[in-house]
N, C-alpha and C positions, 0 to 999 in steps of 0.2 A: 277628514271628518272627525265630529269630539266622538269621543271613546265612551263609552257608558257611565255614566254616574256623574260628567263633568259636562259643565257649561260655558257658555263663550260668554266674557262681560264686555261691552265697546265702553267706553268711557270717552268722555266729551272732556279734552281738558280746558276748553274756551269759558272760561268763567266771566259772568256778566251780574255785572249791579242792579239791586232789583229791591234794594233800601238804603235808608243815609237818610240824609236832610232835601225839607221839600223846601221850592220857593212857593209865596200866597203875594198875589199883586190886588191889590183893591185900587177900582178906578186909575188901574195906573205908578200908586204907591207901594212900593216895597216894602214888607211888613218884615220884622224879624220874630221865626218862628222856635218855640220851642217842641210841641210836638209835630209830630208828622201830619199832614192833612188825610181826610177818609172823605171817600166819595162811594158813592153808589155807581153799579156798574152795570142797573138798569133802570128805566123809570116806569115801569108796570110790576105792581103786583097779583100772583097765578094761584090761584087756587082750585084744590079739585072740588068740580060739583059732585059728578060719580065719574069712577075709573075709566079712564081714556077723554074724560070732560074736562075743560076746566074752563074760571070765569077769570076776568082780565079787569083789574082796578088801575088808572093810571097814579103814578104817585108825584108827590114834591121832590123836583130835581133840589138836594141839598149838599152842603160842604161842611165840613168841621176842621179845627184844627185850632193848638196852643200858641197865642202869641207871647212874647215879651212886654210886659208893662213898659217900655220905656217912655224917653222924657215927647219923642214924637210922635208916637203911637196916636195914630189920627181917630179919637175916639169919635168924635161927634160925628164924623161920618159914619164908622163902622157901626155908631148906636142910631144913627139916625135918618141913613139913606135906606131909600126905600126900592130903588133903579139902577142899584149897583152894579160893575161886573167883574168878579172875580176870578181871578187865573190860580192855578197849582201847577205847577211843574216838578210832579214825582222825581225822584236818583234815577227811576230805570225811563227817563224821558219820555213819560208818558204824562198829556198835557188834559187837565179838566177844566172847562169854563164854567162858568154858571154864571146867569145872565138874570135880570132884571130881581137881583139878590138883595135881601132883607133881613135884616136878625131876627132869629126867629126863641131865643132863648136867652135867659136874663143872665149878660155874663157877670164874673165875678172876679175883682183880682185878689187875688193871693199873696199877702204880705213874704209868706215863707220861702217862696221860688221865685215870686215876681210873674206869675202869669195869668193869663187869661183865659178860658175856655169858651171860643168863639162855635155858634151855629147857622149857619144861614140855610134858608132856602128861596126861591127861586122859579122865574118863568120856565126857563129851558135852562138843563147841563146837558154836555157834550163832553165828547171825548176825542180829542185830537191827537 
């Protein structure tokens, strides 16, 4: 048994990836990404009416994330589909869809970095 004053630590030395580089597929095309993709990890928003209440708003399944300006960078879809369906595939292999996807914010490119800051949202996201 520990003696007084002292405590047992367990330590997990199994270390696991849980950021890095994400993939972003649109319609199938492979985008190359400079930031990491963000996703919501639910599509209802909770609010208290009074304590122990609350009311349930459903929200816009959406996706974000930075691509590269390059020379194939399939703009006219990303600016202009409207039934898109978008894939992420996080480092720690955790997979988001978003489905019947549409931009929903006025991207911009950036002469200085080369990028783009992409928003869509969407019918239904998932989480696979």
């Amino acid at each position: 048994p520990p003696r007084a004053g002292f405590f047992i630590l367990e330590i997990n030395n199994m270390g696991q990836k849980v950021a890095g580089t994400c993939y972003i597929k649109v319609d199938g095309t492979q985008l190359t990404i400079i930031g990491g993709g963000e996703a919501p990890l639910t599509n209802v928003k909770r609010d208290t009416v009074v304590p122990g209440y609350y009311k349930e708003v459903d929200k816009a399944a959406w996706l974000k994330f930075q691509a590269l300006h390059t020379a194939d960078l399939p703009i006219k879809l990303l600016t202009t589909g409207v039934d898109m369906t978008i894939t992420c595939e996080f480092s720690n292999g955790k997979i988001y869809v978003l489905s019947g996807a549409y931009l929903v914010e006025d991207p911009i490119s950036k002469a200085d970095d080369g990028a783009i800051d992409f928003k869509f949202e969407g019918s239904q996201g998932s989480w696979q």
